[in-house]
N, C-alpha and C positions, 0 to 999 in steps of 0.2 A: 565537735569543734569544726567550723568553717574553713573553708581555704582563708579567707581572709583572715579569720580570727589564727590560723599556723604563722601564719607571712608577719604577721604583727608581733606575737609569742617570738618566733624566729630571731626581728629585727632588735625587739625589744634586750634579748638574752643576750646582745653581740655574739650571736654563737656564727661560727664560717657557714657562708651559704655561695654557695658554686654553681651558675647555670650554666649548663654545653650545650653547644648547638652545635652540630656541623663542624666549621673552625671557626666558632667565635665563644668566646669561655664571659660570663660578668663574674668577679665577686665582688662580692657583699661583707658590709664589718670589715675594711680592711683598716689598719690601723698604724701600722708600718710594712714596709717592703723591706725585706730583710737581702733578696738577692732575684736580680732580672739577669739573663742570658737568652741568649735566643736556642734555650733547649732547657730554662727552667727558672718557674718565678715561685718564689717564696714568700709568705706577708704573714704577717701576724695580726689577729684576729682578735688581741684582746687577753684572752685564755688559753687560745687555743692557736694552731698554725695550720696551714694548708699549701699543698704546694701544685702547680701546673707542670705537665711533664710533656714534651714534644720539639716539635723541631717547628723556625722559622718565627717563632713566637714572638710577638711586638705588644706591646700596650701602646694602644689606640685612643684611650680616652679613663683619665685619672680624674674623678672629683670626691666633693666630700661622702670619702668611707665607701666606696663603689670604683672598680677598677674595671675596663672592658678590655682583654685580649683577645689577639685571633692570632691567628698560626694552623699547624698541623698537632690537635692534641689530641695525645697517649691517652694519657695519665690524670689520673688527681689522686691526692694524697690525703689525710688527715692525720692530723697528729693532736695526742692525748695534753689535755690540761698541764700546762706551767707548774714548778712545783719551786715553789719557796720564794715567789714574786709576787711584791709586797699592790698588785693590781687588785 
């Protein structure tokens, strides 16, 4: 399978997809924001959650289903499949 044909597979499945760079974090599939702090963002992904862990943390640029942070990040998180949500 291709890089492009994963990126597609990826987008396709609303599965969490999290680029870091440096200090600047994108994700991907975001669907809801369940909790922003400047040391911890949470969103939910659909099926699945994901969360950013650091200090000074800001969302910079929110559109559709695609979130940009930057700050100082830790952390990233995943968390396992919803369990009795009728998504």
């Amino acid at each position: 399978m291709s890089i492009k044909d994963e990126l597609l597979f990826d987008f396709s499945m609303n599965m969490p997809r999290l680029l870091v760079s440096g200090k600047t974090g994108i994700l991907d599939n975001v669907k809801k924001i369940l909790l922003i702090s400047d040391k911890s963002i949470i969103v939910d992904h659909g099926n699945k959650y994901s969360a950013i862990n650091g200090e000074d943390l800001v969302v910079k640029q929110l559109e559709e289903e695609r979130m940009l942070v930057t700050g100082s990040i830790r952390s990233v998180e995943f968390y396992g499949d919803k369990k009795g949500d009728d998504q």
